[in-house]
N, C-alpha and C positions, 0 to 999 in steps of 0.2 A: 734267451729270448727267441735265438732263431728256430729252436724244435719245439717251442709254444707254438709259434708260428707254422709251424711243420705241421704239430698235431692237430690245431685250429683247420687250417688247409685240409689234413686227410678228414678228418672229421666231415665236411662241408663234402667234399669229394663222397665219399660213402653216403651220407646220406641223399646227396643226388642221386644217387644209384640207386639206392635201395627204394627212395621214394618214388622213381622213375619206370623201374620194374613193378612195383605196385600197383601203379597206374595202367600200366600193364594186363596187369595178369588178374585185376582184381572188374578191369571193364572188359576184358574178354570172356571171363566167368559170368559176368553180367550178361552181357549179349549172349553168348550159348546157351546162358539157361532160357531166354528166348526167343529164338531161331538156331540153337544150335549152331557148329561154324562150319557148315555147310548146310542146305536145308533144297530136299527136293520138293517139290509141288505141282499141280496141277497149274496150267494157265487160267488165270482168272478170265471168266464170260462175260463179267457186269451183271450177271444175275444178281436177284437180290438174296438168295439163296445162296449156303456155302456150296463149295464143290468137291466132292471126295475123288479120293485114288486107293489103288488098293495095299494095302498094309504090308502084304509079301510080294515082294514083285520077282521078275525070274531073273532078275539079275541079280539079284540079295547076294549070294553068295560070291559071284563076283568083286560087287562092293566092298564087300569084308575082305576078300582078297586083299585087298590094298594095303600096301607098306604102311599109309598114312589114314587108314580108317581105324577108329578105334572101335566103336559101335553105333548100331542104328536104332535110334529111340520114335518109334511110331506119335505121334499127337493130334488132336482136333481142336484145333484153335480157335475162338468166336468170340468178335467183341459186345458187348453190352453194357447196360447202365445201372449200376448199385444205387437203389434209394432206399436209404435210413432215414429217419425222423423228416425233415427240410433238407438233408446231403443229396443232391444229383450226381455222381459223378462217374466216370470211364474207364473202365476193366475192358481187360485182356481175361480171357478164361481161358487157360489152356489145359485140358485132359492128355494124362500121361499113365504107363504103366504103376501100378500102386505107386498112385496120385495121394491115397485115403482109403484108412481103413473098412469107415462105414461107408455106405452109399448116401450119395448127396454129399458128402463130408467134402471142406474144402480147407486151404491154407492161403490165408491172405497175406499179402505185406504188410511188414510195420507201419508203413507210411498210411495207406489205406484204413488201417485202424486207428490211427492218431485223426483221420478224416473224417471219418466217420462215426468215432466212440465206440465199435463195437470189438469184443475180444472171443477169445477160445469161450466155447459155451453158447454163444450168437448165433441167430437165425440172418442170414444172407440174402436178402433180394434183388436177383439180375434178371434185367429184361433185355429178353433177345429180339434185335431187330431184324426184322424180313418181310418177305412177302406179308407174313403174320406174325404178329408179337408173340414170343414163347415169355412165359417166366417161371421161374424155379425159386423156391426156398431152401439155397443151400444151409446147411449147419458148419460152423465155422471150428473146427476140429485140432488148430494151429495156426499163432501166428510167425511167420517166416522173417526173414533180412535180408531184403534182396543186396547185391553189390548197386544194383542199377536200380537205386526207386524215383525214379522221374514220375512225376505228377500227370503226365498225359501218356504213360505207358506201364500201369500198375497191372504185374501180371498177378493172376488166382489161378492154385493148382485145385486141379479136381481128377478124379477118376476118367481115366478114358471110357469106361462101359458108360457111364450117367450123360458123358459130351455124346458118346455115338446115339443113346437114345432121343437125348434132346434133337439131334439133326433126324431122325428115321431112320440112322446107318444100320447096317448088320457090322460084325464083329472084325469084317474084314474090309472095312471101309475109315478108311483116315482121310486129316486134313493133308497130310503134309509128314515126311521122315527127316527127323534131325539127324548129321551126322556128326559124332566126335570125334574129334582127330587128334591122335599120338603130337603131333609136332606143330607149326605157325605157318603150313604153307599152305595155306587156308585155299587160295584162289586155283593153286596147281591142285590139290584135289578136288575141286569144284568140275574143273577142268577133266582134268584124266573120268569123275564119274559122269557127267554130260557124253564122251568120247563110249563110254560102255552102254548107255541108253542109246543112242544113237545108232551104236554100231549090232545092237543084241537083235535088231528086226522085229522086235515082238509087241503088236498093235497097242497095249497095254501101256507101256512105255515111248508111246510115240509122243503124247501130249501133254509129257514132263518137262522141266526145266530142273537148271541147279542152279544156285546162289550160293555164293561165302558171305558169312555176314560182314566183311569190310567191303562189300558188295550196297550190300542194304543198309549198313550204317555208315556210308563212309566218311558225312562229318564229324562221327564218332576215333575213324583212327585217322584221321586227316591230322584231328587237336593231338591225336599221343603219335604221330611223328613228328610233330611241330614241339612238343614235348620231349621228344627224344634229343632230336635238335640244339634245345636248351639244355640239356643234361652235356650233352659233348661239351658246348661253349661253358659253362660251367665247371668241366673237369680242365680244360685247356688254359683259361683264367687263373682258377686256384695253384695249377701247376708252375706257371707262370708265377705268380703271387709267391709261393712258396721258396722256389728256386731262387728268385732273387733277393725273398729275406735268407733265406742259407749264404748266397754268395755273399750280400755286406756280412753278414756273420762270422763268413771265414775270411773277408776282407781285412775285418777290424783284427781279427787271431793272428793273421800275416803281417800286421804293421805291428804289434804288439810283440812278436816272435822274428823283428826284421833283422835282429845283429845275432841272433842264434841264425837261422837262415845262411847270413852271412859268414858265421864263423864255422858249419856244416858243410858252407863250398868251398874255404878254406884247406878244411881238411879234406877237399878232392870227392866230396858227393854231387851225383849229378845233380843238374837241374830241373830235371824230369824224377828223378827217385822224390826229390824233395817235394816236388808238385804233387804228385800219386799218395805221397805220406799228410799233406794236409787234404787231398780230398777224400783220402780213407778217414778221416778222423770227422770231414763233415756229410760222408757216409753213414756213420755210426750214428751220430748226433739225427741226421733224416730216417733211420731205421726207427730209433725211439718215438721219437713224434708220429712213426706212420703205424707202429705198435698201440702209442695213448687214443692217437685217434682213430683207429679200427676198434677199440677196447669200446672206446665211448660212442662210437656211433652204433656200435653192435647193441650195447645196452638200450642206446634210445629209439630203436627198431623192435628190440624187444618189449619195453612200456607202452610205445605205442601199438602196435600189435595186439596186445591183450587188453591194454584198455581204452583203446581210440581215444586217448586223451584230447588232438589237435580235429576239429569237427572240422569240415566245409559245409559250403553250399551246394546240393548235388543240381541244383539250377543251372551253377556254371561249372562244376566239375565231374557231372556226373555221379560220382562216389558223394557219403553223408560224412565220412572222415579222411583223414590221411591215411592213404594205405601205401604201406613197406612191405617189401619182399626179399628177403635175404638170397640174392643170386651167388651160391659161392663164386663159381666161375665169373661172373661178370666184375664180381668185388675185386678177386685176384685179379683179373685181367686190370681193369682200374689204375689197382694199388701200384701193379709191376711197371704201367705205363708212363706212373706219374713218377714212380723214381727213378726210372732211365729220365724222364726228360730233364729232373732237378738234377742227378748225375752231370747230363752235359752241359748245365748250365754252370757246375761247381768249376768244369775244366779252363771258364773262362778266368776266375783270378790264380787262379795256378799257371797261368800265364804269365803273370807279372812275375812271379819267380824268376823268371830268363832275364827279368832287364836288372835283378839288384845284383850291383857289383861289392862285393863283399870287402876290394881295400875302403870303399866307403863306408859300409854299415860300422866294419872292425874300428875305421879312424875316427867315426862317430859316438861308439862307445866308449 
């Protein structure tokens, strides 16, 4: 019963983890794909007009220098309003490098299409507001899955040539350069590439800013530290939980084994060998259970994985499913954490060893 208990605990332990890293890596994928995890720009005017910047700036290559730049994705972003049949509703359009093969050709969210009714094959109507209303008939070329389909921030990819024409740009006018970064120290490159605009002197680059997007979304990773949080307290619990169904386990093993015990220090065995020998055996016993359940939470990271079996609300979670992410590292780390800590809990009834007196256990049997 106590490496049911074992295996139950690692189980619950892993898939904290795995569900917590998910949340993770599946809303930062979310957010980059709109604003990327750094994102430079222009300072907004209040015009009612967008404002460009130029697409190659003279620090480029600096940029990319950077340990933690991965690449720079140029885009023109502009929001407007999709009317289908009586659907009013609010897009993001953002133009990217082969965004779509044809011109006009665009890819909506799934969300968006379930809004609307319309699919791949579908004529698109977005009205751009400004000074003066633009509208386009895009064709709808693919529909997409976003991580992040929030209802008031439904982005649509399109071609960058078809956004720069819609604004009057030429070829070397953007809204805005996304940056992707190799590693999560989102804000210290934000940093260090502000530090290279600033310092490069060149007028071009004077009336830029940078942003991380835990910058721009920040009650976005506010809720997944607050998340993370829970996941510790939940590894600390189970560990706790498990440790001390192990300990009564090898409690009940030691009173059932109390006149062997005794007739072991009898025969001149320490008190200590004999305590090391039953916590090696409730060792073994925690090793199995934390084998059953890495086996079984691994499996239920894999079904949900490929078939997002367990949905949410992306209202209050952001994400439409549960999403898992197999961190080996963070798994091990986990795993090796929570069997030291059941380890030192095993050492507290192997204590009781030192008080049994063995003329007693012997007189008793």
């Amino acid at each position: 019963m106590a490496a049911v208990a074992i295996a139950v605990s690692f189980f619950v332990i892993i898939i904290a983890v795995a569900v917590g890293a998910g949340f993770r890596h599946s809303i930062r994928e979310g957010v980059a794909a709109m604003t990327g995890d750094v994102r430079i720009s222009p300072f907004l005017t209040g015009d009612a007009e967008p404002v460009s910047m130029p697409r190659h700036l003279p620090s480029e290559q600096a940029i990319l220098d950077l340990p933690s730049v991965k690449e720079i994705v140029p885009a023109v972003v502009r929001a407007g309003i999709v009317k289908s049949s009586d659907i009013v509703h609010g897009v993001v359009v953002k133009g990217i490098p082969g965004g779509a093969e044809e011109s006009l050709g665009v890819s909506i969210p799934h969300r968006l299409s379930e809004i609307t009714g319309l699919g791949v094959g579908d004529d698109l109507t977005v009205y751009f507001v400004g000074e003066k209303v633009r509208v386009r008939k895009f064709h709808i070329t693919q529909v997409h899955r976003d991580l992040l389909e929030l209802d008031d921030n439904l982005l649509v990819y399109a071609r960058l040539e078809d956004m720069q024409r819609l604004n009057g740009w030429t070829e070397d006018q953007v809204s805005c350069l996304d940056i992707r970064t190799r590693n999560g120290l989102l804000e210290q490159t934000a940093a260090d590439i502000g530090n290279l605009l600033l310092a490069s002197g060149h007028p071009e680059e004077e009336d830029l800013y940078t942003a991380a997007s835990t910058r721009m979304y920040p009650q976005v990773f506010d809720w997944l530290n607050l998340l993370d949080f829970n996941v510790v307290i939940i590894l600390i619990l189970m560990t706790v939980v498990a440790g001390f169904n192990m300990v009564s386990g090898l409690l009940i093993m030691l009173l059932r084994n109390i006149s062997t015990v005794g007739t072991l220090k009898t025969l001149g065995m320490d008190g200590r060998a004999i305590g090391r020998l039953f916590v090696r055996i409730g060792a073994e016993a925690v090793l199995k259970g934390m084998l059953v359940g890495n086996a079984l939470a691994l499996l239920f990271c894999l079904i949900q994985g490929t078939t997002h079996l367990i949905p949410l609300d992306p209202a209050n979670y952001f994400v439409s499913w549960v999403p898992v992410h197999v961190n080996l590292p963070w798994i091990l780390a986990a795993d090796l954490l929570a069997f030291l800590g059941i380890l030192a809990l095993l050492w507290l009834p192997s204590r009781v060893i030192a008080s049994i007196d063995p003329a007693q256990t012997v007189k008793a049997d």
